[in-house]
Each structure stands twice: as structure tokens, then as C-alpha cells.
C-alpha distance (Angstrom), angle and dihedral (degrees) to the residues before:
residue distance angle dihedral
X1 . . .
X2 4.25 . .
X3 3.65 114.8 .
X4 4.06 112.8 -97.6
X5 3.95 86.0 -126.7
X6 3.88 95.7 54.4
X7 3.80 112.7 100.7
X8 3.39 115.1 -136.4
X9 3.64 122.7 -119.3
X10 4.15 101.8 -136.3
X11 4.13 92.9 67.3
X12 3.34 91.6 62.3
X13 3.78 95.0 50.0
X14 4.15 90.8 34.6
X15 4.03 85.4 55.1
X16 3.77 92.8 45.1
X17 3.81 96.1 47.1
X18 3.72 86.6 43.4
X19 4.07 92.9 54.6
X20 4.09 88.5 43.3
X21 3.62 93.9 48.7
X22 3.98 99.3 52.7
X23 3.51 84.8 40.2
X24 3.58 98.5 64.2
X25 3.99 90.0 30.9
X26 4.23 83.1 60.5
X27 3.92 89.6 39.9
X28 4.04 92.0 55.6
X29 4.10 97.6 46.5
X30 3.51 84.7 49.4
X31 3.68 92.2 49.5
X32 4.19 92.6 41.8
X33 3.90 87.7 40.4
X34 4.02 86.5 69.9
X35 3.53 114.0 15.4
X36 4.00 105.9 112.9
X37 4.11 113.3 -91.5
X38 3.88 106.2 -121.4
X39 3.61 85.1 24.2
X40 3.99 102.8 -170.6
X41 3.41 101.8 -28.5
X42 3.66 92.9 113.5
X43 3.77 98.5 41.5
X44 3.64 94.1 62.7
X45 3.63 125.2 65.0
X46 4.15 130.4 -124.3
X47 4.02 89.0 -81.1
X48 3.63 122.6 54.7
X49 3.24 116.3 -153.4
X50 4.20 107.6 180.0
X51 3.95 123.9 58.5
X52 3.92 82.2 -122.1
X53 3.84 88.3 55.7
X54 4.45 88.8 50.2
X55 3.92 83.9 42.8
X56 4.06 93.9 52.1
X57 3.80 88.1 44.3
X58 3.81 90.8 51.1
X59 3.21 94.9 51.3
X60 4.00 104.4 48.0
X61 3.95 77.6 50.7
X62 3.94 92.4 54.6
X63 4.32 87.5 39.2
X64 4.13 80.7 54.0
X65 3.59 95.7 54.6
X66 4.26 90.6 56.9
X67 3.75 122.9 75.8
X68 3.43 126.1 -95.3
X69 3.55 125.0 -60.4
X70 4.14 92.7 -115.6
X71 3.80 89.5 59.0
X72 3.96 91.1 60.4
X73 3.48 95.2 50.2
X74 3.98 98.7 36.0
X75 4.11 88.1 57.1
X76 3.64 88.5 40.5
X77 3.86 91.5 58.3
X78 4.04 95.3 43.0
X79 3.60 86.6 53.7
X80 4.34 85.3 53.4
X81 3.53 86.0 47.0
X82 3.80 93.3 45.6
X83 3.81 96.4 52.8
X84 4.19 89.9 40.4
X85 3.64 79.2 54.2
X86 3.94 94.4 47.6
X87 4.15 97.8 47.0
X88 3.83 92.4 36.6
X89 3.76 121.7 24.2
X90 3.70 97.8 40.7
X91 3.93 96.7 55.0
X92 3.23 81.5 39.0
X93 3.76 87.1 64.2
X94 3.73 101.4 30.0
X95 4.12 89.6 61.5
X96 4.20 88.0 42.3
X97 3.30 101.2 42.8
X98 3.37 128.3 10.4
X99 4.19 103.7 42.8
X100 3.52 107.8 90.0
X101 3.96 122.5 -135.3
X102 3.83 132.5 -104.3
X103 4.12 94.9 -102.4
X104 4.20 86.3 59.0
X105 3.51 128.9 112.3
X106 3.41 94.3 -133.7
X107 4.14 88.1 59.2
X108 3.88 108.8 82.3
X109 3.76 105.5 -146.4
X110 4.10 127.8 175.4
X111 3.74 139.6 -165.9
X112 4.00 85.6 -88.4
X113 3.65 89.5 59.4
X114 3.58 121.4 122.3
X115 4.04 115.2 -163.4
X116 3.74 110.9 -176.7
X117 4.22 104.2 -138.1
X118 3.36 116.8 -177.8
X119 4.15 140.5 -177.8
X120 3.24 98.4 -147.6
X121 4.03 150.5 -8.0
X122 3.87 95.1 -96.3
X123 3.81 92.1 50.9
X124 3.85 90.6 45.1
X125 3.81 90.0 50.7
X126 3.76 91.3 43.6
X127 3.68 98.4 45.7
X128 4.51 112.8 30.1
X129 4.15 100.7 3.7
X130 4.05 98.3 80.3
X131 4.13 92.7 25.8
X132 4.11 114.0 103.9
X133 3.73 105.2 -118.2
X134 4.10 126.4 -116.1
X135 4.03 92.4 -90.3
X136 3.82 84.7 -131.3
X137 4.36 103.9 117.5
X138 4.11 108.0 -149.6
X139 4.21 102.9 -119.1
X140 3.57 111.7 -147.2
X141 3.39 119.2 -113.5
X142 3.65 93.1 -121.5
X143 3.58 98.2 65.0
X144 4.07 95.3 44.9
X145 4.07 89.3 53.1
X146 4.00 92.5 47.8
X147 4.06 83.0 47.4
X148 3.50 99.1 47.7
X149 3.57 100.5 27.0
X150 4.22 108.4 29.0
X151 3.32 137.6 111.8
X152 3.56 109.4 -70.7
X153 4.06 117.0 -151.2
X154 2.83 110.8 -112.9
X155 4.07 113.6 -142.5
X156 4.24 103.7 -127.1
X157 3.95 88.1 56.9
């Protein structure tokens, strides 16, 4: 039986072809995105007579068999929009939404607890907006309990 510490050799090559793969997958929509449609089809006449003429023809054929051009560029935008979406919108929503506020019972607080409450903007820019902050980070209560209280591996798994 392999030792638990050795690496194993096919996660290196899995991650490399991986990398070269959706490298040359990017490098050939970028290439289809702005080669020419009918590329040469209509400069050259029913009989080639070069290799380079068969290799133009065989390769309008192959850009023939693909989708359309819009497709391409219409997934390649949702997926922009998706990932905008990702790294903006659903922060976004985590800090609107989903954290819950000081007076919750979900929020541990103690007698140490300072909770910044405030009339108005001016008074909270005049009073906590330009004041350094305690240094001490709130942990959520999540993470302490799985600390504390989690599994524990055990060492003869």
C-alpha cells in the first residue's frame, strides 16, 4: 500500500493537460472569432491547384461544420456576465441580505461589546467614521462551535 504522503504522479499531468487543453480551446475561438466568414472560398476557382488552395478549402469546410459566429460570442458574454455576477452581485447580496444585525439572536454580544448606533450620517461620520477601530475582528459563531466542538480526526483513519 503507497505511503499517504507520496504525491501521485497523474495530478500533475491531469492539471497540466487540463491548463493545455483550455488553452488551446481559448486560442481557437479567438482564432474562429476573427478569421474572415467565407474565407477564400470565393477567391479560388472550382479546381485547386496548390496544397495551400486544398488546405483553405478544408478549412472553410471545417469553419462550416461549427455554429454560427453569434453563438460564440453570445455564450462568451453570458459567461462575462456570469462571473461579473459571481465577484459582484453575490457579495453584494451576502453583506445586504443575508448577515444578520447586532440586536439578533443569532449575534452573540457581551458586556464588552461595543455597537456603534447612530441618528444620523453626519453624527456617524463625526463620531466612529475617522476613529481607528478596537483591532479585535468579531469570529463567527460558526467557526468557534466547529473548532471547539467538530469532528476531530481521529489518527487510525
Amino acid at each position: 500500500m503507497p505511503n499517504k504522503t507520496e504525491e501521485r504522479p497523474t495530478k500533475k499531468y491531469s492539471g497540466f493537460v487540463q491548463s493545455v487543453g483550455i488553452t488551446c480551446i481559448l486560442i481557437f475561438i479567438i482564432i474562429w472569432s476573427f478569421i474572415p466568414y467565407p474565407l477564400v472560398r470565393e477567391e479560388l476557382d472550382s479546381t485547386p491547384k496548390t496544397i495551400l488552395q486544398n488546405a483553405y478549402i478544408l478549412f472553410d469546410d471545417l469553419v462550416d461544420l461549427l455554429p454560427q459566429r453569434y453563438w460564440i460570442i453570445c455564450i462568451q458574454c453570458m459567461i462575462l456576465m456570469n462571473m461579473l455576477f459571481v465577484y459582484i452581485g453575490l457579495p453584494i447580496f451576502n453583506d445586504a441580505v443575508l448577515n444578520v444585525s447586532l440586536d439578533d439572536l443569532r449575534t452573540i454580544t457581551d458586556s464588552k461589546t461595543t455597537i456603534v448606533e447612530f441618528g444620523s450620517h453626519e453624527e456617524f461620520m463625526r463620531r466612529y467614521a475617522h476613529q481607528e477601530t478596537s483591532g479585535v475582528y468579531d469570529i463567527p459563531i460558526t467557526k468557534v462551535s466547529i473548532i471547539l466542538h467538530g469532528l476531530h480526526k481521529s489518527k487510525d483513519i
